[in-house]
N, C-alpha and C positions, 0 to 999 in steps of 0.2 A: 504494500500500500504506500503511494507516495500524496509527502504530507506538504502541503503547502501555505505560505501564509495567510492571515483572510484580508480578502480588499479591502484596501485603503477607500476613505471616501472620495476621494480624486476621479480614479478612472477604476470602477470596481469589475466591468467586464472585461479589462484589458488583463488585468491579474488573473484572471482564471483560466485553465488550461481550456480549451475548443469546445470538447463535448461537456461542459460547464455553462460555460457561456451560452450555449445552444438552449442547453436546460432553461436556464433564466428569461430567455425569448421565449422559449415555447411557453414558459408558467404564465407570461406577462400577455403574450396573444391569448392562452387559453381565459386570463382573469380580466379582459379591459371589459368586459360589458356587466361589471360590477360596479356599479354605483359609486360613487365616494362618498363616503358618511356624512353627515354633516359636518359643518364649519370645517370641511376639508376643500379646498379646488380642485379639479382634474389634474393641474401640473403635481402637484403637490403630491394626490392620491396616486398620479403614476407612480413619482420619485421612490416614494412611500412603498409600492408593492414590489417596485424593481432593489430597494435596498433589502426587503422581506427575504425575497426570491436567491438574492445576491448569499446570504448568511444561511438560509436554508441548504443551498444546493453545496455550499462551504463545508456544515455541519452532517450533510450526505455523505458526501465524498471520503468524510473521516471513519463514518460508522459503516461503508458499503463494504459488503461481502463477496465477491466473485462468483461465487461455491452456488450461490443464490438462483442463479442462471438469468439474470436481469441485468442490462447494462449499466454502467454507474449512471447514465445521461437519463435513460428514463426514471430510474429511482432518483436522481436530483431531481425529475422534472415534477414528479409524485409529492415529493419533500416540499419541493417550493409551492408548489400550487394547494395543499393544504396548510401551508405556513400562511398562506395569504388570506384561504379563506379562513381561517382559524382569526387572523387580528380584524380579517373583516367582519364576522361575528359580533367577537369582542368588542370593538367601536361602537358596533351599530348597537348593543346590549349597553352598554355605556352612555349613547344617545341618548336612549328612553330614560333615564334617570337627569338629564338635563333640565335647565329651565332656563328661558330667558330672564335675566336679571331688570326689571324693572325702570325706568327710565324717568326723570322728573322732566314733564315737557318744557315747563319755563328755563331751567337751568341746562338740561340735557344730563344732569349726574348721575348715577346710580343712587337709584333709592333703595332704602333699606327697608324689611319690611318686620315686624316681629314674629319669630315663631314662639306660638305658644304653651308646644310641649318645652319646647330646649330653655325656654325662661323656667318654666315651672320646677323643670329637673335642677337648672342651676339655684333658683330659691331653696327648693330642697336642701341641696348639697350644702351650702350656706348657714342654713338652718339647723343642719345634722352636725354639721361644725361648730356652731356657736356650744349646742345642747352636748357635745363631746367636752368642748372646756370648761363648760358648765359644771359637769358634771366630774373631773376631775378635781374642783375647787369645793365638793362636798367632800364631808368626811366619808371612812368607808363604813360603817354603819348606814349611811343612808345611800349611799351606791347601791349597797345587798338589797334593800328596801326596794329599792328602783329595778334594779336587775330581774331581782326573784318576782315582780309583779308586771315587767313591762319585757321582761327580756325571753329568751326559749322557752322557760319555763311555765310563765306564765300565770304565775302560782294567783290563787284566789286569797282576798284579806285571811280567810278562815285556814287556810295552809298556811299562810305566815303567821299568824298566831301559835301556830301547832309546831312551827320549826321553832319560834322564837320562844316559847314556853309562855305565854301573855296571854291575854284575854283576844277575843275579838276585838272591841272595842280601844280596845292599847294596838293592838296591832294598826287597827283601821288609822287610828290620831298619829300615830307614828309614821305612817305613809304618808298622810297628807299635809306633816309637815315636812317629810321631806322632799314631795311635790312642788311644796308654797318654794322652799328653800331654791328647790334645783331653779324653781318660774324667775328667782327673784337674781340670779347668778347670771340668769342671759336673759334677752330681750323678745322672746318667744315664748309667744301662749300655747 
């Protein structure tokens, strides 16, 4: 197997041995009545599938087998021409998840617009933060308090009484003062 370098971006069909090069025309005539994706040009989406083709038929060349009974030129040509439509796929699958960005007519600037999951998550996140240092500026008697009724556990007033050897009623005033405490440590209700 002889190994060659991969083309430069200069003149990528001039680096490749004959029946390479051939490969890479033939992927490029087989793929021109594919569309270019959006916000691609035609120049652009040729360049685009002949540099695909280029790397494809490169990365053939290294992996082909003789023994196979297929010539290296049509397994480049196999290689490249699924190289191509494989990123033309992807693009076009990458498309659908686009949007045009919004435009302010008097200015012409992009407007912004609010989303109002990604706010909500970041208030959260905020929120989960303040109530985290909160909650390390309580003692830990009343962390366990907090934990055992708000955390995995989930424990009911009447299991906390029964861990903590207390009445219900001790247990229950015991929680919720250290509720008030944790309310009064951050600025979340």
């Amino acid at each position: 197997m002889t190994l060659f370098p991969l083309p430069s971006d200069d003149e990528p069909l001039r680096e490749l041995p004959q029946d390479l090069q051939s490969a890479v025309k033939k992927a490029l005539a087989a793929t021109h009545t594919l569309a270019p994706p959006s916000r691609y040009d035609a120049v652009y989406w040729r360049e685009e599938r002949e540099a695909i083709a280029c790397v494809a038929v490169w990365q053939a060349a290294r992996t082909y087998r003789p023994e196979v009974g297929v010539s290296r030129e049509a397994f480049a040509l196999l290689c490249a021409k699924r190289a191509i439509f494989r990123e033309w796929r992807r693009v076009q699958e990458w498309a659908r998840y686009e949007m045009e960005i919004p435009m302010d007519e008097e200015t012409g600037e992009e407007m912004e617009y609010p989303d109002e999951r990604a706010l909500e998550e970041m208030e959260l996140s905020v929120v989960c933060g303040e109530i985290r240092e909160a909650l390390n500026r309580l003692s830990a008697a009343e962390r366990q308090l907090i934990e055992w009724h708000y955390g995995d556990e989930a424990l009911s007033v009447r299991e906390i009484a029964r861990r903590l050897g207390v009445s219900k009623s001790v247990a229950h005033q015991r929680l919720q003062q250290a509720i008030a405490r944790l309310r009064g440590e951050c600025s979340v209700e």
